[in-house]
Steps between C-alpha positions, in 0.01 A plus 500: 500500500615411833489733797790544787359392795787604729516891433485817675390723204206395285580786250783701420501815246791725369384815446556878432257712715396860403201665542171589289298841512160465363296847469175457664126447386604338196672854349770494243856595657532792310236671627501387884699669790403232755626152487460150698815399525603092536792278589546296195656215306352242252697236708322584829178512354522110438664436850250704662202241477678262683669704801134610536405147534721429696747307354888614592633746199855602503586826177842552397546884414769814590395803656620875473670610832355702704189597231200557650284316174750227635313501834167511360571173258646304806192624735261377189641177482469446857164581521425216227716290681814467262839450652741652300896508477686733349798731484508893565693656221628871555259738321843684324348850511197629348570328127625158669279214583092502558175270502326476109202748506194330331244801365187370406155618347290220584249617218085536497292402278588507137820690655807223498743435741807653457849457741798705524817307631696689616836238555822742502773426805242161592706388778303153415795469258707454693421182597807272565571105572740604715263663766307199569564166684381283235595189667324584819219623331428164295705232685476557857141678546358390240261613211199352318447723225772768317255750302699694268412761281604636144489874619825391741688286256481776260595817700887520486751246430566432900119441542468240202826332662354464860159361343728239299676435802191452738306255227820259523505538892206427468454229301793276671316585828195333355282769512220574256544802279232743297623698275265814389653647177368847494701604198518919464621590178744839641696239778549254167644781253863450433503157685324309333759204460589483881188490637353311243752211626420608862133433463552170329708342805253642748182374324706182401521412942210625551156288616248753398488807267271743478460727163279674249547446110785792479714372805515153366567612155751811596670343770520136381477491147175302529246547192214666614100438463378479151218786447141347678300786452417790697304429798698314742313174553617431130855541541518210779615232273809695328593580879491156524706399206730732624565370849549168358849638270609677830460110659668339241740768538548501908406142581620547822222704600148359634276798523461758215236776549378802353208762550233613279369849485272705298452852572097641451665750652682621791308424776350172308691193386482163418708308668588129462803287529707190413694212606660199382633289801715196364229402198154610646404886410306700767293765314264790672365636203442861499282672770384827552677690816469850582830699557595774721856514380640214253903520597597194727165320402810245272687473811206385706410239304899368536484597841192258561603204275806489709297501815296194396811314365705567857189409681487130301157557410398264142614688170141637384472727848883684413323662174169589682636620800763676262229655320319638778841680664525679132137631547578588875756743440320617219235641756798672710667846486772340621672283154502189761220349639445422860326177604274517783536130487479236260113507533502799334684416179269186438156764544662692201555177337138367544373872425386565845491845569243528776576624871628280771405598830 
């Protein structure tokens, strides 16, 4: 892979923003009648690592006039240092337009997770070619990396056109594109045909995708890992055997990755990950990490690798470094983690955990 060196943006993200209301102490939603409440998108999880670094993010998204949620999301991605663009569509009365509501019961325990989405009149879906200056964006300023996400592609047909549309901008611009499947079974349902073609062109520009065994499978028609047992260091090498059909499949792309988890249980996992990078695999095998509250802990470990990758360092430090974000935000209220700096990623990746004064 080959990174711009004469760009403006270092990441840009499409997105849909909403917001996510957690109860508090760990209570199931049903029960609770206080919550924490969160700007949110999977999309500006991953971007978030690098702003917070540092490194100049731009996010593509549409806002609801006037709505004060509207003002909260654009005040929280200021304050992790995301530009954003975007247009204001009219609300259209009380049943028009509004941000996704994400409800979630982040579990205790032997006590699962369990979310709530809560999608109806997402103004995310709005999301139209039309309303962007693609050409600027990718010609004139400049990008190094076009992160894309399967939530987008799949929202509405206009979303799924202006991902299309941004990979091929993309790719004649010569930037570098990752491609994170996130297949969800209820955006798929009736549409299974158009966005099964949809995927295939984006994953078939792209430089690096990022999926578990169901994406791959679901949204690309890739066999998935033979059974390896139950405990996760066992299952490695049909992961493996996997990743090599979706290569054979996408040769296009350089970087494949995947996490590993095992739940104990909620507030204990095993987490581990893995990499191929042209022909060499980078594997952390599965390590124990507590968790405050698992949602975003995927994103984080996207959101790293593509720090590590923008910042040139060698291929084994994107999947460490990646590893470490995931286990970051796992230790956050917040479903993104925050970087004090990169210092303290690689402590979490060494296992450090003592105070630094």
């Amino acid at each position: 892979m080959k990174l711009k060196t004469d760009f403006k943006w270092s990441l840009v993200v499409p997105t849909s923003m909403g917001v996510r209301i957690t109860p508090l102490n760990s209570q199931p939603v049903h029960t609770s009648n206080t919550f924490f409440m969160q700007a949110t998108s999977a999309e500006t999880n991953v971007a978030t690592i690098s702003a917070y670094l540092g490194l100049p993010v731009r996010v593509l998204t549409t806002f609801v006039k006037d709505s004060p949620v509207a003002r909260l999301i654009k005040d929280n991605l200021a304050s992790r240092h995301l530009t954003y663009e975007g247009v204001e569509v009219e609300q259209g009365g009380p049943w028009g337009f509004r941000h996704q509501f994400n409800i979630a019961d982040s579990g205790f325990g032997t006590r699962g997770p369990r979310v709530h989405n809560d999608r109806a009149g997402e103004v995310g879906r709005t999301l139209n070619v039309n309303n962007f200056n693609l050409k600027k964006l990718f010609e004139q300023e400049g990008v190094q990396l076009l992160h894309l996400s399967g939530l987008i592609a799949a929202l509405s047909p206009e979303t799924g056109n202006f991902c299309l549309e941004l990979a091929r901008t993309a790719k004649k611009s010569g930037t570098l594109i990752s491609f994170d499947l996130n297949y969800r079974e209820s955006f798929w349902k009736g549409r299974e045909k158009e966005l099964s073609s949809i995927f295939c062109e984006i994953a078939a520009a792209s430089d690096i995708l990022v999926g578990n065994e169901e994406d791959f499978q679901l949204c690309l028609g890739i066999k998935g890992p033979e059974e390896g047992g139950k405990e996760l260091a066992a299952q490695i090498e049909s992961f493996k055997e996997m990743i090599k059909r979706v290569k054979d499949a996408f040769p296009n792309a350089s970087v494949f990755a995947t996490t590993l988890r095992q739940v104990v249980s909620v507030s204990r996992h095993l987490w581990g990950a893995l990499m191929l990078e042209n022909n060499k695999w980078h594997i952390v095998e599965p390590r124990e990490i507590d968790v405050l509250d698992r949602i975003g802990g995927g994103d984080g470990f996207v959101g790293g690798m593509l720090y590590a990758i923008l910042k040139g360092w060698s291929p084994e430090k994107w999947v460490e470094f990646g590893w470490a974000s995931g286990a970051l935000a796992t230790t956050s209220l917040t479903d993104y983690a925050l970087p004090a700096d990169e210092e303290q990623v690689w402590s979490i990746w060494k296992g450090n955990a003592r105070v630094k004064r």
